[in-house]
C-alpha positions in Angstrom: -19.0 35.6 -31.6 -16.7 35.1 -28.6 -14.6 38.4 -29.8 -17.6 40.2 -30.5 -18.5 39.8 -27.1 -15.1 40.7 -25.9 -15.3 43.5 -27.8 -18.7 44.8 -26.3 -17.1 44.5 -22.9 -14.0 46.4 -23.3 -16.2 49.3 -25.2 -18.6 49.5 -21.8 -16.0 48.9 -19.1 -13.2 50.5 -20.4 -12.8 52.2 -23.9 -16.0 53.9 -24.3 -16.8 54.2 -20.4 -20.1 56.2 -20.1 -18.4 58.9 -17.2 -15.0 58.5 -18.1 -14.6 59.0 -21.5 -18.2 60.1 -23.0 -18.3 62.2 -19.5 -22.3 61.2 -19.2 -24.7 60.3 -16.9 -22.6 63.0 -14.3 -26.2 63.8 -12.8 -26.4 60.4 -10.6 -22.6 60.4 -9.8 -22.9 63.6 -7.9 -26.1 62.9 -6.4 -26.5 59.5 -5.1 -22.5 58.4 -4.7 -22.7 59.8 -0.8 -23.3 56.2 0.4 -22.2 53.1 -1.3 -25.5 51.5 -0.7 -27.8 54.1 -2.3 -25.2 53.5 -5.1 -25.7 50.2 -5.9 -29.1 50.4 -5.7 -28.9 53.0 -8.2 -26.7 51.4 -10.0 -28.7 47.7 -10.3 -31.6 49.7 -11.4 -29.6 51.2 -14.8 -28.4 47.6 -15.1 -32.2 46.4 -15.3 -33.4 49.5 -17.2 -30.8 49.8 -19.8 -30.5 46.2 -20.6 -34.0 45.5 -20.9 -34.6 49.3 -22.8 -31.9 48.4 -25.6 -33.7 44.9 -26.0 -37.1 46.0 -26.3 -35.9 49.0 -28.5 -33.9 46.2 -30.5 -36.7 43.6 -30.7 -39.3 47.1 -32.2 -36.6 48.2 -34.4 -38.2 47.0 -37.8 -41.9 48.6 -36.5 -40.7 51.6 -35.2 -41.0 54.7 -37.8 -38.2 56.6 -38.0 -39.5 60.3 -37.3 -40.9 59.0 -34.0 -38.4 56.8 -32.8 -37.2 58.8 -29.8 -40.3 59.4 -28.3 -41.4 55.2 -28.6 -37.6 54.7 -27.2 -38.5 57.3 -24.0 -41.8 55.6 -23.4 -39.9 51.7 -23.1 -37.1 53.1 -21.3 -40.5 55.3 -18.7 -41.5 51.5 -18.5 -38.7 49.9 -17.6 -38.2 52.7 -14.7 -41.5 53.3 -13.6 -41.0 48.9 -12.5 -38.3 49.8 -10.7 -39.6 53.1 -8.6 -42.9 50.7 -7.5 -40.7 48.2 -6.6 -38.6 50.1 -4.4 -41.7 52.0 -3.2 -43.1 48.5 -1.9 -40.9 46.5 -1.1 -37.8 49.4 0.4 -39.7 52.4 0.8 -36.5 53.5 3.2 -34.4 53.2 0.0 -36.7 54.9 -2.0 -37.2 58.0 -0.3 -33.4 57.9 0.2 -32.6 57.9 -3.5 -35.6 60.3 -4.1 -36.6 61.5 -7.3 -33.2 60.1 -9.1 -34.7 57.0 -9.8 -36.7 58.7 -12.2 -34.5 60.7 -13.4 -33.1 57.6 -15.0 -35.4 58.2 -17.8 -33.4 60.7 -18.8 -30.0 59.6 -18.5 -28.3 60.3 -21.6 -26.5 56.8 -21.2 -29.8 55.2 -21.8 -31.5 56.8 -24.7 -27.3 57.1 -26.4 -27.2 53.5 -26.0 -31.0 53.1 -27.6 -29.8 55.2 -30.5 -26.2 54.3 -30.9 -26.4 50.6 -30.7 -30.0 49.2 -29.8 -32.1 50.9 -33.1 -29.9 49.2 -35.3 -28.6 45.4 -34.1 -30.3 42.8 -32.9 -31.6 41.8 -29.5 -28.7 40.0 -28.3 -25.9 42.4 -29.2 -28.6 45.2 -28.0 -29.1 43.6 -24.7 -25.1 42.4 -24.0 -24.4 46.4 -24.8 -26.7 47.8 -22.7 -25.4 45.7 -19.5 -22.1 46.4 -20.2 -22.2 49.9 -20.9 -24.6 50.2 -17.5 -21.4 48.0 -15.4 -19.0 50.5 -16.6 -21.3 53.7 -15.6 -21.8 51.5 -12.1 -18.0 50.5 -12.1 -17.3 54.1 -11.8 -20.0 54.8 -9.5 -19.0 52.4 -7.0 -15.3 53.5 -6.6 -16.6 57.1 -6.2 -19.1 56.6 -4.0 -16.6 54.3 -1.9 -14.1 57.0 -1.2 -17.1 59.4 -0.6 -18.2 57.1 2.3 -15.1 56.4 3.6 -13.3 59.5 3.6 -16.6 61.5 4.9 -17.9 59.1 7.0 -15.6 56.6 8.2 -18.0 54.0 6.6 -18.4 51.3 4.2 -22.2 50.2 3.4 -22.6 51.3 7.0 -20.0 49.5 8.6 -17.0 51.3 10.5 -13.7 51.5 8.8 -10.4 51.1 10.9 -8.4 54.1 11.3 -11.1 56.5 9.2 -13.7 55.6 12.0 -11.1 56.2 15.1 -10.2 59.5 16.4 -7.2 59.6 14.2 -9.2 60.7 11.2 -10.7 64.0 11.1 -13.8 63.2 8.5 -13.5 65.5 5.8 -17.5 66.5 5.7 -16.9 68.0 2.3 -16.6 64.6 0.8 -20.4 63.5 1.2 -21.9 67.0 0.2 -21.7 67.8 -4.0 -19.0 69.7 -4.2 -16.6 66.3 -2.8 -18.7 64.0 -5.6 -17.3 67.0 -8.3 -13.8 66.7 -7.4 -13.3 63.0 -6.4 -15.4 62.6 -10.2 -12.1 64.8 -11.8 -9.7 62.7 -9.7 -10.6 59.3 -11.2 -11.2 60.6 -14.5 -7.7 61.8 -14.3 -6.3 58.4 -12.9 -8.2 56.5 -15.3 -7.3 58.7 -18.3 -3.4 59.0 -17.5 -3.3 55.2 -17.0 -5.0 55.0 -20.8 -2.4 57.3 -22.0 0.7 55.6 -20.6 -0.6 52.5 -22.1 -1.0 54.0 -25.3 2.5 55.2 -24.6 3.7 51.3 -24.4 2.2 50.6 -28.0 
């Protein structure tokens, strides 16, 4: 069981990582990875959604008809979000109207509904739930270094906070770096790093 569950972490954090190896989920990463904050709330929400989603799709598996599985697995993984977007409304509506519509959006993440059918339709709860989080930390793993370079680089910030040298008047911020276009290319830049260091280690063996 132990390896099992080694093996379900290394596929979500590292060998089957949702943005940089299946390249999904690219929606969120260029539009919420401006400020670190906004990206862990966005990023604790896909935790909550997809872990619970690939669950409750796991626990229906035996009751769920074949030809209609997709839309039942939309409808859990509508539930799971809709939670989140009224608790955000009531409880942070600052955050919420920060993060917009993306919330949402989360309904249609392919990581969500891949995970439902790739994993979730077909194991049991446990190994269902333990891939969902894991898969969701490897998506927010990602997320979190991008959005922190974002921050720093274009606003000499980090979860609001000034950073040495990129605050002072030493640092021109580069402006670029918290519109789209600076989530597009900082996105290619780690998926190169991360893919050249897989390579070289594949080199090793």
């Amino acid at each position: 069981m132990k390896s099992e569950h080694r093996e379900l972490l290394a596929q979500g954090l590292w060998k089957n990582n949702p943005i940089f190896r299946q390249v999904l989920g690219i929606c969120s990463t260029l539009a919420v990875t401006n400020l670190v904050l906004n990206t862990v709330v966005m990023c604790a929400a896909l935790v909550f959604t997809l872990g619970l989603s690939a669950a409750t799709v796991s626990l229906l598996r035996r009751f769920t008809p074949r030809n209609i599985r997709m839309m039942i697995e939309t409808l859990i993984i509508a539930f799971y979000v809709i939670i989140v977007d009224i608790v955000l409304k009531a409880y942070w509506p600052e955050m919420s109207r920060n993060l917009g519509p993306y919330v949402g959006l989360i309904i249609t993440n392919c990581i969500v509904m891949g995970r439902c059918e790739a994993c979730a339709i077909s194991n049991p709860v446990g190994k269902a739930f333990l891939d969902g989080v894991y898969n969701a930390l490897g998506y927010s793993f990602i997320l979190l270094i991008i959005a922190t370079i974002r921050e720093v680089m274009g606003m000499g910030t980090f979860l609001g906070m000034a950073v040495p040298y990129f605050s002072g008047p030493y640092w021109d911020k580069w402006i670029i770096f918290v519109m789209p276009p600076g989530a597009l290319f900082v996105l290619a830049i780690v998926t190169w790093v991360f893919r050249s260091i897989e390579l070289k280690a594949k080199e090793k063996k």
